[in-house]
DORODREN-774102 format. One record per residue (C-alpha): residue in three letters; residue number from 1; x, y, z. Coordinates in nm, 2 decimals, padded with zeros to 4 digits. Layout:
BEGIN
SITE:ALA:NUM:X:Y:Z
...
END
This chain:
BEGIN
SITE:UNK:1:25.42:19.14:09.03
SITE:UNK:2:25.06:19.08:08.85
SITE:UNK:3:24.92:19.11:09.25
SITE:UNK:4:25.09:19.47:09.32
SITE:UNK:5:24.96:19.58:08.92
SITE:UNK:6:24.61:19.44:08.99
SITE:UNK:7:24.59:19.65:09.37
SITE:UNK:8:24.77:19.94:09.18
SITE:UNK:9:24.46:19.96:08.94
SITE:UNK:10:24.19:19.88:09.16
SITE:UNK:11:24.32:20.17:09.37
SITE:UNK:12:24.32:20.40:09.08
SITE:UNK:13:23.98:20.32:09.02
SITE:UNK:14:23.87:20.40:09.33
SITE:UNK:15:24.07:20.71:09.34
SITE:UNK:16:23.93:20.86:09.05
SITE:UNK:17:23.58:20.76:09.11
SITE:UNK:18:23.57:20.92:09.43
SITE:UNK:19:23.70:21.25:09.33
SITE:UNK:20:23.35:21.43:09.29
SITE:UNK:21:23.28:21.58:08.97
SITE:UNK:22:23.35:21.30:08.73
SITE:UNK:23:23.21:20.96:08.71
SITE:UNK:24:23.25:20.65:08.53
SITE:UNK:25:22.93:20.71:08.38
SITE:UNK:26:23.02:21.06:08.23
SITE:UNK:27:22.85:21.27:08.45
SITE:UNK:28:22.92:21.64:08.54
SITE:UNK:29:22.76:21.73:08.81
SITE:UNK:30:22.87:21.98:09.10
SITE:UNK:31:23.00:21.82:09.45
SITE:UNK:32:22.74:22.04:09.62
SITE:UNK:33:22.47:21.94:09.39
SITE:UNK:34:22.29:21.64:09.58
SITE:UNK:35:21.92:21.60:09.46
SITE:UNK:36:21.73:21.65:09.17
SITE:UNK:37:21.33:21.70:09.12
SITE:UNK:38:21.11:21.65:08.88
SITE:UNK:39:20.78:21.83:08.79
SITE:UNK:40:20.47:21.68:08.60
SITE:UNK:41:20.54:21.75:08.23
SITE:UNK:42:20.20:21.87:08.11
SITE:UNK:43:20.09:21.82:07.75
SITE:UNK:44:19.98:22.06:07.53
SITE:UNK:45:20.05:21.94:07.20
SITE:UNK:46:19.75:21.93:06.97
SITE:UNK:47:19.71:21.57:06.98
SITE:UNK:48:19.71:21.43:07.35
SITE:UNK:49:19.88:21.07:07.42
SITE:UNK:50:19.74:21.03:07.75
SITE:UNK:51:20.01:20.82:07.87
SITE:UNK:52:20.29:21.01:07.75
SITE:UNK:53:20.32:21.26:08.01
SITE:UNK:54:20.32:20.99:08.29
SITE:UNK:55:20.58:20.84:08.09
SITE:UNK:56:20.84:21.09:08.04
SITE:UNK:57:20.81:21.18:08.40
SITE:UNK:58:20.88:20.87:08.50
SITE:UNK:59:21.18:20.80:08.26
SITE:UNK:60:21.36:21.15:08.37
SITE:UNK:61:21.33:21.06:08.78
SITE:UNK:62:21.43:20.70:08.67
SITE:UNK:63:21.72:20.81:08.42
SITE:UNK:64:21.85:21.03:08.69
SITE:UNK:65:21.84:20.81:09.03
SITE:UNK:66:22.02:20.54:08.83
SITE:UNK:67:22.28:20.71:08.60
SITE:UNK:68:22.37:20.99:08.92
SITE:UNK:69:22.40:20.95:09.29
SITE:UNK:70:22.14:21.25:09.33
SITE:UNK:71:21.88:21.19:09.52
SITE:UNK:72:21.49:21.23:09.43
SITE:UNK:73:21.30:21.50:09.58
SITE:UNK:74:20.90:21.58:09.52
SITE:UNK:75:21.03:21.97:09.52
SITE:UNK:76:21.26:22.21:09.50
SITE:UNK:77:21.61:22.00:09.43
SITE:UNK:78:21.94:22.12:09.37
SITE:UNK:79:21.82:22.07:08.99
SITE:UNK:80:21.49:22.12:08.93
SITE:UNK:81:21.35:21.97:08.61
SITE:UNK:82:21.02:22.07:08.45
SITE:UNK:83:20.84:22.10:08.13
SITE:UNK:84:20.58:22.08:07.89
SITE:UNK:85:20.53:21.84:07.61
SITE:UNK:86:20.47:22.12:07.29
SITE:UNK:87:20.42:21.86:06.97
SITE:UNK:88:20.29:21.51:06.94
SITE:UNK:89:20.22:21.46:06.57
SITE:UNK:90:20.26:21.28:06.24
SITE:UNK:91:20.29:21.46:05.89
SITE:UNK:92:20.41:21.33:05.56
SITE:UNK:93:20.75:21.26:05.47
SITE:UNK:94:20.82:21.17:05.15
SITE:UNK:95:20.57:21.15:04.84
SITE:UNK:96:20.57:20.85:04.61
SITE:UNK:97:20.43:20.95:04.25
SITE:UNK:98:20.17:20.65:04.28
SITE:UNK:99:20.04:20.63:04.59
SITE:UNK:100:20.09:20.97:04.74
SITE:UNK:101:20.30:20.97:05.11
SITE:UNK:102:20.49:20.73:05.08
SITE:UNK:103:20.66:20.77:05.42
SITE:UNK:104:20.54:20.93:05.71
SITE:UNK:105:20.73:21.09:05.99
SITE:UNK:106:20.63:21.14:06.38
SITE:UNK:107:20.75:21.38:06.61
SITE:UNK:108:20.76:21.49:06.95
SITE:UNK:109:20.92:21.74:07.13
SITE:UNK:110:20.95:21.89:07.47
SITE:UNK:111:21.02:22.20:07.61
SITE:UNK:112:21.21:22.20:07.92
SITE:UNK:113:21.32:22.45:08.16
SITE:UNK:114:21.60:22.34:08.42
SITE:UNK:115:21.69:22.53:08.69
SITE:UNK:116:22.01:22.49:08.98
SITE:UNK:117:22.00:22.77:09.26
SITE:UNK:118:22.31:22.66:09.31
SITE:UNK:119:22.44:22.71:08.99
SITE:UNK:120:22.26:22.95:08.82
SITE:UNK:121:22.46:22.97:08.48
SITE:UNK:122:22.37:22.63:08.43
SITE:UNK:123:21.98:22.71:08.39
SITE:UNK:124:21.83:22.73:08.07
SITE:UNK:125:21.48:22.63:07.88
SITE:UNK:126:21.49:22.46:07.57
SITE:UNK:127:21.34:22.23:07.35
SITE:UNK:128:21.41:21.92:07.29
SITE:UNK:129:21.31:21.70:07.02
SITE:UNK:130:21.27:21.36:06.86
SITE:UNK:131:21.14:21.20:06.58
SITE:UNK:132:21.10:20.89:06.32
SITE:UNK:133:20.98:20.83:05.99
SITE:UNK:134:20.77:20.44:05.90
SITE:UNK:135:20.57:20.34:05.60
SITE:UNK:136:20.30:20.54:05.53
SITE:UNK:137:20.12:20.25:05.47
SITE:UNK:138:20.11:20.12:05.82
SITE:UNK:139:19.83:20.24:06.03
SITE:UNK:140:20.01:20.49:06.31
SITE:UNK:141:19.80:20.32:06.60
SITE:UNK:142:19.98:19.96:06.52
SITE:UNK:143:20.34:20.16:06.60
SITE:UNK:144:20.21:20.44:06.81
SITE:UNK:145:20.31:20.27:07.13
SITE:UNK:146:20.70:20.14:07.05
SITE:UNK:147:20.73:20.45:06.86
SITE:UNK:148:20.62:20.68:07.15
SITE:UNK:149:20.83:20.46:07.37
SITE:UNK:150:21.17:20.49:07.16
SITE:UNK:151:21.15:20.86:07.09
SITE:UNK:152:21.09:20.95:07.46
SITE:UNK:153:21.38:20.72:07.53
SITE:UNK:154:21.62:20.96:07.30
SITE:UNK:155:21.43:21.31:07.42
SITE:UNK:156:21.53:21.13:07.78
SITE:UNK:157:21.88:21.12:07.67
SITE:UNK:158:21.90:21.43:07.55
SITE:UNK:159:21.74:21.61:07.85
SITE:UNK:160:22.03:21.37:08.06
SITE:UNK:161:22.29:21.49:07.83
SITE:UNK:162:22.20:21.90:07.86
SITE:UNK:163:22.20:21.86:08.24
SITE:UNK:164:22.41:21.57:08.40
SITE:UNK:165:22.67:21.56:08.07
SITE:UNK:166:22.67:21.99:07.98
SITE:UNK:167:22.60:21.90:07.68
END
């Protein structure tokens, strides 16, 4: 009896992974949709991390190849993903009578404009954007880097999200 439940599920599985649209993973994604690309996100924000555009390029192709079974294409994909990375900066968060700032928060955000010939009411441009406050004592080249690397992990997400998810 535990052998005919076990092969009933297992089928099931199979059943409803293979049906197209839906995936275990959550993704939405057209049958007829089958590769993606991604353009060079250029920065322009007024202060320049010159790895960060490298970076989020890199994240979106990886963040697509492995949560989707699209595959990577150096142009013109079923969904094609560009941008431009608008702010990169810190300002001050919250004041402390005796000190002055006593928390400071960084930001970054990114405008991106997705396109699917195939599905052209699912295009849109839009920004997208991220950000974290620390001690406004610390110097912001000491957390610059794991900063950088978790808010372009949640812009990531979020970009995922608006396309793959329809969120």
């Amino acid at each position: 009896m535990k052998l005919i439940v076990k092969t009933l599920l297992i089928g099931l599985v199979v059943l409803i992974s293979s049906c197209g649209i839906y995936n275990f993973r959550g993704a939405n994604i057209p049958d007829d949709v089958q590769t993606f690309s991604v353009g060079f996100f250029s920065n322009e924000a007024s202060y320049v991390n010159p790895s960060l555009a490298v970076d989020l390029t890199e994240k979106l192709k990886t963040k697509f190849q492995t949560e989707t079974s699209l595959n990577l294409k150096s142009e013109e994909g079923d969904y094609q993903i560009s941008g431009v990375i608008k702010r990169y900066e810190i300002t001050p968060a919250a004041l402390n009578a005796q000190t002055g700032a006593a928390q400071t928060q960084f930001s970054i955000t990114v405008t991106v404009d997705f396109t699917c010939p195939k599905h052209s009411e699912k295009d849109f441009s839009r920004d997208f954007t991220s950000s974290t406050t620390f001690n406004a004592t610390t110097e912001f080249t000491s957390v610059e880097s794991s900063l950088t690397q978790e808010l372009t992990e949640i812009i990531v997400q979020q970009i995922f999200a608006a396309i793959a998810l329809d969120w």
